[in-house]
C-alpha positions as CSV (number, residue, x, y, z in Angstrom):
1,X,-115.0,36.1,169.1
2,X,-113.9,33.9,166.2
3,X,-113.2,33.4,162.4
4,X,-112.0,37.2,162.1
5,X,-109.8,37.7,159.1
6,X,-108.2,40.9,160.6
7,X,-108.0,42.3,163.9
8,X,-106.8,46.4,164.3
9,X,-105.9,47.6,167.8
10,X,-106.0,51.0,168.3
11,X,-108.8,53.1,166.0
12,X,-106.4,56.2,165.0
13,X,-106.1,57.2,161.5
14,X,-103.4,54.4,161.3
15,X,-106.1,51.5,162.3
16,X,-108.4,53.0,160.3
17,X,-106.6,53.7,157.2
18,X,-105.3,50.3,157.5
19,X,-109.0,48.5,157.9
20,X,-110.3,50.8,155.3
21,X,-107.3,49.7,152.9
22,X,-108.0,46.0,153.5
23,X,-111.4,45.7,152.5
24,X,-110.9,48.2,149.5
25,X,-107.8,45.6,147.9
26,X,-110.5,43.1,148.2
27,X,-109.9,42.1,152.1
28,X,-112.6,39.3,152.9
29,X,-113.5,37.9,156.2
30,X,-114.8,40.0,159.4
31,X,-112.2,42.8,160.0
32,X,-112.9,44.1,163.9
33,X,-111.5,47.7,164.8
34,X,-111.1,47.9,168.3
35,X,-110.1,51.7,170.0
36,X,-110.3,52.5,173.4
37,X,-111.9,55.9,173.6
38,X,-115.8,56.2,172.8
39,X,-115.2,58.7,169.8
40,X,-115.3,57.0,166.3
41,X,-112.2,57.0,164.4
42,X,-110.8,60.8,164.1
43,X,-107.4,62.9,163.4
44,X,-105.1,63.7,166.2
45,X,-103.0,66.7,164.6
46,X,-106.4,68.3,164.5
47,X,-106.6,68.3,168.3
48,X,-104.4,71.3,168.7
49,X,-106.0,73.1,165.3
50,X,-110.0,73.4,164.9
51,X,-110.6,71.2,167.8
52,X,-109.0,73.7,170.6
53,X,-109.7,76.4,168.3
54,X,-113.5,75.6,168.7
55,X,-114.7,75.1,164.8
56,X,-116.3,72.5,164.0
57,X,-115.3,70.6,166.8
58,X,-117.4,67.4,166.5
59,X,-116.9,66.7,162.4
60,X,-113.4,68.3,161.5
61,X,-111.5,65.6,163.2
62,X,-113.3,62.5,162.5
63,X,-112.2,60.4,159.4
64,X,-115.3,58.2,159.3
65,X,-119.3,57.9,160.3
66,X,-120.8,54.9,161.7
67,X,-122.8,54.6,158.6
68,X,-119.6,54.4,156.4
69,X,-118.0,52.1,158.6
70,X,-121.2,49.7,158.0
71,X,-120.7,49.9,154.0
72,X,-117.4,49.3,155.0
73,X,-118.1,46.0,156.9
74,X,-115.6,47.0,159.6
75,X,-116.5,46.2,162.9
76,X,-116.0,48.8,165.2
77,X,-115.3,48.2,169.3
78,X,-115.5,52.0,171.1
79,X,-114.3,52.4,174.5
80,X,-112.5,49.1,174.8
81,X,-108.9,48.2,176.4
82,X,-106.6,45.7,174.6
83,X,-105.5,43.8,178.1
84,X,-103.1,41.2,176.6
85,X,-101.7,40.0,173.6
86,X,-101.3,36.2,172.7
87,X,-98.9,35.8,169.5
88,X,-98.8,32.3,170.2
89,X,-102.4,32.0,169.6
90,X,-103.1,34.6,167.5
91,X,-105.6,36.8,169.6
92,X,-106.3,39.3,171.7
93,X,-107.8,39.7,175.6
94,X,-110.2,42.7,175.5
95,X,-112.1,44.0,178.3
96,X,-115.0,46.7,177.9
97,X,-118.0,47.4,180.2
98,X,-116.3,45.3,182.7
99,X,-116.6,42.0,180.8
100,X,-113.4,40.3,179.3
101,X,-113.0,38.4,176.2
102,X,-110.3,36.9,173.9
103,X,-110.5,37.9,170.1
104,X,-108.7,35.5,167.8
105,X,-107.8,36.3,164.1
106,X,-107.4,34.1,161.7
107,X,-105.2,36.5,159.3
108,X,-103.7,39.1,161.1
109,X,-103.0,41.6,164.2
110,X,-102.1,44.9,163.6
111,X,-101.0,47.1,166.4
112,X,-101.7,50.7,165.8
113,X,-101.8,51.7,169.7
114,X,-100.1,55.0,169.3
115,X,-99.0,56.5,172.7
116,X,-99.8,58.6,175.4
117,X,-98.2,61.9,175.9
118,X,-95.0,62.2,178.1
119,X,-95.8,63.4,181.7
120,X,-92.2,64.7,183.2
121,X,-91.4,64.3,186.6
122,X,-92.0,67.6,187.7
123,X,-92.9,68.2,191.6
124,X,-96.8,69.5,191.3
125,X,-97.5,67.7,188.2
126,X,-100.5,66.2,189.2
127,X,-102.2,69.4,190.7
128,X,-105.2,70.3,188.8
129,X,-105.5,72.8,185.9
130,X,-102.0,71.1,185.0
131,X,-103.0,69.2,181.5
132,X,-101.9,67.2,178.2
133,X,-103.1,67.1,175.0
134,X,-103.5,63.4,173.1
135,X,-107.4,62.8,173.0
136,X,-110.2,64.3,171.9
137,X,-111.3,64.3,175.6
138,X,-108.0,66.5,176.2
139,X,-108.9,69.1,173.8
140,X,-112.4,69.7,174.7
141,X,-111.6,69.7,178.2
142,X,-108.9,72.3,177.3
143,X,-110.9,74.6,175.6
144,X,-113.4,74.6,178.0
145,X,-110.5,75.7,180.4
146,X,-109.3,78.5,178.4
147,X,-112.2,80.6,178.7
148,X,-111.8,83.2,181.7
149,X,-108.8,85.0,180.0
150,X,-106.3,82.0,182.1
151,X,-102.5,83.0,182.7
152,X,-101.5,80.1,180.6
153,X,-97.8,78.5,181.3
154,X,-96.9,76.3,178.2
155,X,-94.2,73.6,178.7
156,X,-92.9,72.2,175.4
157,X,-91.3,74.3,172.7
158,X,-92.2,71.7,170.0
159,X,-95.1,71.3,167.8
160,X,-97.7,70.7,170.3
161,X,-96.6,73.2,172.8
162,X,-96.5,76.3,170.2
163,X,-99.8,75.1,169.0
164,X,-101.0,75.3,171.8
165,X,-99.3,78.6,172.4
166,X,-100.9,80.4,169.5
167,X,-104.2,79.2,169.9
168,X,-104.0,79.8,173.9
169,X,-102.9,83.8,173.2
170,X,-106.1,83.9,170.9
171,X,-107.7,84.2,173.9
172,X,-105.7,84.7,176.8
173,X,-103.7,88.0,177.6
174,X,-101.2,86.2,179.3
175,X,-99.0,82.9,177.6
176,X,-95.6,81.5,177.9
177,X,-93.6,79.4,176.5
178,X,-90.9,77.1,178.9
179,X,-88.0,74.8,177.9
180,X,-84.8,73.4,177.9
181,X,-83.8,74.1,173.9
182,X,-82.8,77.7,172.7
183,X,-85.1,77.5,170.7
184,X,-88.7,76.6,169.7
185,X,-89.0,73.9,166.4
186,X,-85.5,72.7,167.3
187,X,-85.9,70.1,165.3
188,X,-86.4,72.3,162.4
189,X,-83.5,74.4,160.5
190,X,-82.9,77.4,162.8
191,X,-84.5,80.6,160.1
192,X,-87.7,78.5,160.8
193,X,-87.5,78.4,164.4
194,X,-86.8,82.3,164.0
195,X,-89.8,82.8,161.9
196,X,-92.0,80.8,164.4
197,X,-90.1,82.9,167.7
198,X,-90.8,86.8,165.9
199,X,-94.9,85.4,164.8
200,X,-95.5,84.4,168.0
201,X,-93.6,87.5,170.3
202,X,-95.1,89.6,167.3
203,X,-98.6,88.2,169.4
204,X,-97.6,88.8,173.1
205,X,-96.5,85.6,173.3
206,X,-93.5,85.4,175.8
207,X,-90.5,82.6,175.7
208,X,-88.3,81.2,178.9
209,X,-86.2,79.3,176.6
210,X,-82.8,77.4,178.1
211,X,-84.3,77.0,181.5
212,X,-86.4,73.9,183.1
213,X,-89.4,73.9,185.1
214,X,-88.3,73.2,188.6
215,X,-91.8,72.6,190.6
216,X,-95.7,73.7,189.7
217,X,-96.8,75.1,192.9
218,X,-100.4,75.7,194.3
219,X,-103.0,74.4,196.8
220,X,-106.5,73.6,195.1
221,X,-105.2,74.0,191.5
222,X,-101.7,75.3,190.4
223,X,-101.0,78.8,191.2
224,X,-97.3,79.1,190.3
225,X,-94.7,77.7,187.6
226,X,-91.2,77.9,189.4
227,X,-88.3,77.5,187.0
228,X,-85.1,76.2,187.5
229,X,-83.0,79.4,187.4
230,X,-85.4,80.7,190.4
231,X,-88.1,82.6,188.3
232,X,-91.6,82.4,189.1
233,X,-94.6,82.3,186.9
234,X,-98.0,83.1,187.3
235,X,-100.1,80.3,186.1
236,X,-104.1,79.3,186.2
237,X,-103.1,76.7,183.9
238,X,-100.5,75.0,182.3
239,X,-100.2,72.8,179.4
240,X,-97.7,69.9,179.1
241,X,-96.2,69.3,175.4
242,X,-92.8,67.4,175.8
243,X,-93.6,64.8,173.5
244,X,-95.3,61.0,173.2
245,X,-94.1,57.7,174.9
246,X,-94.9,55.1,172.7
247,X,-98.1,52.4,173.3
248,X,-96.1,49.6,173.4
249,X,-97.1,47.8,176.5
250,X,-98.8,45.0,175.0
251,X,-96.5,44.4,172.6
252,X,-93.4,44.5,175.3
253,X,-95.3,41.9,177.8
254,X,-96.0,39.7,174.6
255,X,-92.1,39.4,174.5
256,X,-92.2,41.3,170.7
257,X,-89.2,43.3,170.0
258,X,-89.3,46.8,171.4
259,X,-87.0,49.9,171.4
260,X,-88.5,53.4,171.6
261,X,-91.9,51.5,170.0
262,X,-92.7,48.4,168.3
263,X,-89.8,47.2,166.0
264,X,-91.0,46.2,162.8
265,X,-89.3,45.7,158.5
266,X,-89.8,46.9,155.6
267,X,-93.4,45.0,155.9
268,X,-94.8,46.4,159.1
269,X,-93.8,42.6,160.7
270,X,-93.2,42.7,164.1
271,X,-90.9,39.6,165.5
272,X,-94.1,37.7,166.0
273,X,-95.4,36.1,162.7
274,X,-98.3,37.3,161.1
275,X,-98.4,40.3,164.1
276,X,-97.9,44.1,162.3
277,X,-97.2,47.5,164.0
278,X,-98.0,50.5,162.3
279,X,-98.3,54.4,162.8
280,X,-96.8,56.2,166.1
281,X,-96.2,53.1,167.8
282,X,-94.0,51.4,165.3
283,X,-90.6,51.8,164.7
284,X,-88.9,50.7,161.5
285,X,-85.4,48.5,161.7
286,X,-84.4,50.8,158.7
287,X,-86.7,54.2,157.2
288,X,-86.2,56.8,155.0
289,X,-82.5,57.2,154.7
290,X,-81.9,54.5,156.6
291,X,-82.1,55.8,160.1
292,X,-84.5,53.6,162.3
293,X,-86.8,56.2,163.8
294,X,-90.3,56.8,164.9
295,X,-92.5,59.1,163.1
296,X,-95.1,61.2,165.3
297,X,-96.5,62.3,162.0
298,X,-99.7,62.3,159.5
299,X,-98.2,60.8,157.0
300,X,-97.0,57.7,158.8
301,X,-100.1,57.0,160.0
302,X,-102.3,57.6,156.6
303,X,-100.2,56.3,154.3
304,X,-98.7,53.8,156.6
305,X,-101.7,52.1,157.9
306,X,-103.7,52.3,154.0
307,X,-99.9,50.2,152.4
308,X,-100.3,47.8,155.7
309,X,-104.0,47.5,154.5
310,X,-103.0,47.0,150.6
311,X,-100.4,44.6,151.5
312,X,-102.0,42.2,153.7
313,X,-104.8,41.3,150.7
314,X,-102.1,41.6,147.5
315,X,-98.8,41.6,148.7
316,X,-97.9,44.3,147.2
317,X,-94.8,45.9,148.7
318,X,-95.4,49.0,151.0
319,X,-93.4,52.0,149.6
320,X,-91.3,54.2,151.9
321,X,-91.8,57.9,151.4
322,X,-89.9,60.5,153.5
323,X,-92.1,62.2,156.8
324,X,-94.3,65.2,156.1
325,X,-96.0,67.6,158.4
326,X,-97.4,70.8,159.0
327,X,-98.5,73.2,161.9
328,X,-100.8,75.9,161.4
329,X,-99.8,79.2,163.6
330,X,-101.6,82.1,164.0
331,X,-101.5,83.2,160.3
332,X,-98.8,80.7,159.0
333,X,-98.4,77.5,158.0
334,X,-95.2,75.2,158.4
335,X,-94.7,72.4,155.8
336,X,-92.1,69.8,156.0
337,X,-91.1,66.9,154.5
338,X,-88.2,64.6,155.2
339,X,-85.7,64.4,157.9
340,X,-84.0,67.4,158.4
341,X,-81.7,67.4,161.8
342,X,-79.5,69.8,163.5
343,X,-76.1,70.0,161.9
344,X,-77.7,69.8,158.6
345,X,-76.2,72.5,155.6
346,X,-78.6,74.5,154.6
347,X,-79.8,76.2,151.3
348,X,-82.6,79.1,151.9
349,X,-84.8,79.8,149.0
350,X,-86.0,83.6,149.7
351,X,-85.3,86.0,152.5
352,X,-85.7,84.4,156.3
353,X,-85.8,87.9,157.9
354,X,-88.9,87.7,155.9
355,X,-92.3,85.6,157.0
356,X,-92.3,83.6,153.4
357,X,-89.4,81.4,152.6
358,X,-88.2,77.6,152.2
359,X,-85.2,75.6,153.8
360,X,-83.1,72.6,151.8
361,X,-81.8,70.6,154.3
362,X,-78.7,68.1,153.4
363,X,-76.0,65.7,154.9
364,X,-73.1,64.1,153.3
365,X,-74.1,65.4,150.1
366,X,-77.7,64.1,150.2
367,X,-80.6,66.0,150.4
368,X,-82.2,65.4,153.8
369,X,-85.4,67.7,154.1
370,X,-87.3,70.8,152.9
371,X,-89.2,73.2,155.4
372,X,-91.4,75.9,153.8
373,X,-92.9,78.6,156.0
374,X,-95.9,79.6,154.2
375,X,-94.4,77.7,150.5
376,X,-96.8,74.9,150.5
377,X,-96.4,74.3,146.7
378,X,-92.3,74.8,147.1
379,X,-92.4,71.7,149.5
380,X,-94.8,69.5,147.3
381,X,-92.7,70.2,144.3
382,X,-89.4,69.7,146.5
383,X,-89.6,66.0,147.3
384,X,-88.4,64.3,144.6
385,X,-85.0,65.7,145.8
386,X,-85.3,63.5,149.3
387,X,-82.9,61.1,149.9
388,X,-80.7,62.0,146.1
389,X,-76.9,64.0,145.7
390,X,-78.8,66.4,142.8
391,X,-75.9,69.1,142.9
392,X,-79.1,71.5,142.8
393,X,-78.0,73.9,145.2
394,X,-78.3,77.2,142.8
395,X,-81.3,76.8,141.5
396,X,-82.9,75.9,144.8
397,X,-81.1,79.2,146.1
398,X,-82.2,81.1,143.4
399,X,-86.3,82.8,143.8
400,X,-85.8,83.1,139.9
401,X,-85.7,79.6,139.0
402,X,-89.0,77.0,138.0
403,X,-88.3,74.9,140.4
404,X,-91.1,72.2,138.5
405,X,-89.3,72.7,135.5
406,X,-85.4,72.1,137.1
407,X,-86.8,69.3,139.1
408,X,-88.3,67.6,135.9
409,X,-85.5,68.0,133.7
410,X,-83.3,66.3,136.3
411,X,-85.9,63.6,136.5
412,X,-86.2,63.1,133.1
413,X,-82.3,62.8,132.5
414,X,-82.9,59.7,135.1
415,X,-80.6,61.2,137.6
């Protein structure tokens, strides 16, 4: 294929948002979106939620329709495998149906090839009813397999794994929870991990925290999760959620900068001219507070891939915002925003014995993150706080104080 203005790899919310932003800013030319799973364009994060949970599970996910891709003018490649990338030539080797072809672009590449989810090296691994979760493929697949009231092993304490978890004990009598940390959410302030621990036992959910999974054991299908301090579990299936490696292959063979994903500036520029990297895949040389880190998160993709799209047609200079992410379990909702780590001082805003209340995260005297267990609006309002030294700690303390109206008077006084 020739004279294409813009070539997307990888048809997540990043490639789309970023295809759908280039032709909105005025992007001319053919634009070709090329993903390598049949589905059209959809969101992961709802793979775990109303996918798994079984509502709506063919129209909550997707982002797009073939007809609106069409008024878009996007071209859109399903169930086709990026084989090679050529930054000296500017193109692309795809294979599909077992034909191969090399797709040049005339603008620009962007790489929005996401990952795939981390399989450990765990004896038994591969023994079926063992599964992931990172494809719409994976979640229908593991819905299907929670029917029948499963014993249901979970390994992963993070977002996907207690997602899983909740929506698992929905239906299933038996469901635990296995890991290394001491606790789930560790890379939330501890009151929220507490909050998520007592919700979930509150449900019968149990947790085999500090301890590793040794083998998976079973003949025809796994029978038995052995952990490393000698406990045996029960288990008709178990769920794997210890992360995403990132989908850099192409990028890595193509001799393009790569640690932990795709290096790439303030831009989206990879070390190959006129090739970008956006989304899970791409890791900035400096982000939000200047820590160089991958984010696994919505709005890195969205808003990522739509100020790639922008800037490619106007130039205009893409605008780093902190992370922010939720998780919806059982009854609650997590919000977070930022980049709140483990060492962090904290300031609690309500009670966290309670099951409503929001974390200020800082470091060094800057405010680092905000995490609201069922505070949506407190977290929105919040941000403007990211990434400043606001000596704000009483009134984000106090339950009594307008937190719109302290924020904007701070604002206002151009702190």
């Amino acid at each position: 294929m020739s004279g294409i203005a813009l070539v997307v790899v990888g048809a997540g919310a990043a490639g789309f948002r970023c295809a759908e932003a280039y032709r909105r800013a005025g992007g001319s030319g053919r634009v070709l979106l090329i993903g390598d799973e049949p589905e059209l364009p959809y969101d992961r994060p709802e793979l775990s939620k109303s996918i798994l949970k079984g509502s709506n599970a063919h129209t909550s996910a997707y982002l797009t329709t073939a007809a609106e891709l069409a008024e878009l003018d996007v071209e859109f490649l399903s169930d086709a495998r990026v084989t090679h990338l050529l930054p000296a030539e500017r193109a692309v080797r795809v294979r599909r149906a077992g034909q191969e072809s090399t797709v040049s672009a005339e603008g620009a590449i962007v790489l929005a090839t996401g990952g795939r989810a981390r399989t450990p090296p765990i004896p038994g691994v591969r023994l079926p009813r063992v599964r992931t979760l990172r494809t719409m493929a994976d979640a229908l697949s593991l819905r299907s397999a929670l029917s029948g009231n499963p014993r249901v092993v979970v390994v992963g304490a993070g977002f996907i794994g207690t997602e899983i978890a909740a929506v698992a004990r929905a239906g299933c009598d038996e469901v635990t929870v296995v890991d290394v940390v001491d606790r789930p959410l560790p890379a939330l302030p501890p009151p929220v991990s507490a909050a998520l621990r007592r919700l979930h036992e509150r449900a019968g959910v149990r947790f085999r925290l500090g301890t590793s999974v040794a083998e998976l054991h079973g003949t025809a299908a796994v029978e038995s999760v052995e952990l490393s301090d000698g406990e045996k579990l029960p288990a008709d299936l178990v769920l794997i959620g210890v992360g995403l490696v990132p989908g850099d292959e192409l990028a890595r063979s193509a001799g393009l900068a790569c640690d932990d994903g795709i290096l790439v500036g303030d831009r989206f520029e990879t070390s190959a001219p006129n090739i970008y990297a956006v989304g899970d895949v791409a890791r900035p040389r400096s982000g939000f507070l200047g820590m160089s880190a991958r984010h696994e998160h919505w709005r890195g993709a969205h808003d990522g891939g739509a100020a790639l799209g922008r800037f490619l047609v106007t130039g205009e200079q893409p605008v780093s915002v902190p992370p922010w992410f939720w998780t919806e379990q059982f009854d609650a909702v997590i919000h977070a925003a930022g980049e709140p780590r483990p060492g962090d001082e904290l300031v609690v805003r309500g009670d966290p014995d309670a099951d409503a209340f929001t974390v200020f995260t800082r470091r060094g005297g800057v405010w680092t993150g905000v995490v609201g267990v069922d505070r949506p609006l407190e977290v929105r309002v919040a941000q403007p706080i990211l990434g400043r030294d606001w000596p704000l700690e009483d009134a984000l303390a106090s339950t009594e104080t307008d937190l719109r109206r302290a924020l904007r008077a701070w604002t206002s006084a151009g702190a």
